[in-house]
C-alpha positions as CSV (number, residue, x, y, z in Angstrom):
1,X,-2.5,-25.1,-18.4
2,X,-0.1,-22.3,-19.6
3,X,0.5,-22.5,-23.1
4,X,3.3,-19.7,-22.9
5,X,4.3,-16.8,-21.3
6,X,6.5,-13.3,-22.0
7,X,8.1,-12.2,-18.7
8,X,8.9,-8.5,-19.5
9,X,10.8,-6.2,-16.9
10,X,10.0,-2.8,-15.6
11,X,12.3,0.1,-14.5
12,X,10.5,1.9,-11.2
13,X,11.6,5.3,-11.1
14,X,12.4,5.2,-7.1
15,X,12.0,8.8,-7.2
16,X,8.9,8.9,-8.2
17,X,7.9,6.4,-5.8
18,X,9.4,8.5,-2.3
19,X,8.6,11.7,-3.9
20,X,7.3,14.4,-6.7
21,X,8.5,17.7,-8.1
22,X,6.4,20.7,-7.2
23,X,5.2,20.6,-10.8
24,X,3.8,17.0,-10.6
25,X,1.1,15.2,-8.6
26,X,1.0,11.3,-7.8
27,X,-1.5,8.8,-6.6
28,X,-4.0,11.0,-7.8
29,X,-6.7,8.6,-6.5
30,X,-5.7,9.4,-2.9
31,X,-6.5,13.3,-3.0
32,X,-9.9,12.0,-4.8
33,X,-10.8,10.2,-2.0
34,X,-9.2,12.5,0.6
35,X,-11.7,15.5,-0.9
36,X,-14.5,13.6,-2.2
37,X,-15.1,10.7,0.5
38,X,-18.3,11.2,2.5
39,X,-18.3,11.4,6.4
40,X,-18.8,7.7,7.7
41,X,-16.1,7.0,4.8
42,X,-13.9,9.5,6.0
43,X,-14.0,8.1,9.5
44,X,-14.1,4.8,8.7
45,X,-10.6,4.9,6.9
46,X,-8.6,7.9,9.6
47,X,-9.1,10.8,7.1
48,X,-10.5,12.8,10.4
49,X,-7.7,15.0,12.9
50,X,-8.4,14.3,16.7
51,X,-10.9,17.5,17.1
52,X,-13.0,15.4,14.1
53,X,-12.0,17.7,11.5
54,X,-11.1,16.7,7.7
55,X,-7.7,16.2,6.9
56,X,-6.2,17.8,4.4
57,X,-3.0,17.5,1.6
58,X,-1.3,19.4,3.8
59,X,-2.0,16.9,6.6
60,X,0.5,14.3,4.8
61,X,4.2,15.1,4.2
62,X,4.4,13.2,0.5
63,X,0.9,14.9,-0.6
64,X,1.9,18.5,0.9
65,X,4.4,18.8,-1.6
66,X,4.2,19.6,-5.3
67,X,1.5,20.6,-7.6
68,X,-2.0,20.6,-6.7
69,X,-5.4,20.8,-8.6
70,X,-8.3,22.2,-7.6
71,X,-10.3,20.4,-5.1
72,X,-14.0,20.2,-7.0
73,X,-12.1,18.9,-9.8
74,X,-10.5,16.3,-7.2
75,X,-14.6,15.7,-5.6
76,X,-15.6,15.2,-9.2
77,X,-13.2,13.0,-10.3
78,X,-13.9,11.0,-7.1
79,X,-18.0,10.9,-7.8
80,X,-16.6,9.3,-11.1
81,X,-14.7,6.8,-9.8
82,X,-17.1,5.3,-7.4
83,X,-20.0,5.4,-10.2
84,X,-17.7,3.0,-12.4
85,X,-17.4,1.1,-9.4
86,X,-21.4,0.6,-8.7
C-alpha cells in the first residue's frame, strides 16, 4: 500500500540526448565497454566489423564526435564496472 508519493518533473536537454559538443563526452559506459569488453563479449553484442576486427568510436556517428579520453583509462574504468557487478 502507498502511503504517499511526490511526482517531480524533469527537463531532458534533447540536445544532449541526439548529440554532444566536441568538448563533452556522453554515455560514458558505452566507450567502456566498446574498449574494455573481451572477445566472446565483443562478438556476442556486434562490437566486431565484417573482416572480425574491433570497432572503434569512430565506427559510430554519435560517439565519433566530441571529446575523447584515453582508451586505458576507458579499459580501466570498464574492469571497474564489471568488478562492482560480480
Amino acid at each position: 500500500m502507498v502511503e504517499g508519493a511526490e511526482i517531480k518533473n524533469y527537463l531532458l536537454e534533447k540536445s544532449r540526448v541526439i548529440g554532444c559538443t566536441d568538448k563533452e563526452r556522453n554515455y560514458h559506459v558505452f566507450f567502456f565497454v566498446l574498449r574494455g569488453a573481451n572477445d566472446e563479449m565483443a562478438k556476442a553484442i556486434h562490437l566486431n566489423n565484417p573482416d572480425g576486427s574491433r570497432k572503434t568510436r569512430k565506427d559510430f556517428k554519435y560517439l565519433s564526435v566530441g571529446k575523447d579520453k584515453d582508451e586505458a583509462e576507458d579499459i580501466k574504468d570498464y574492469q571497474e564496472l564489471m568488478i562492482a557487478f560480480e
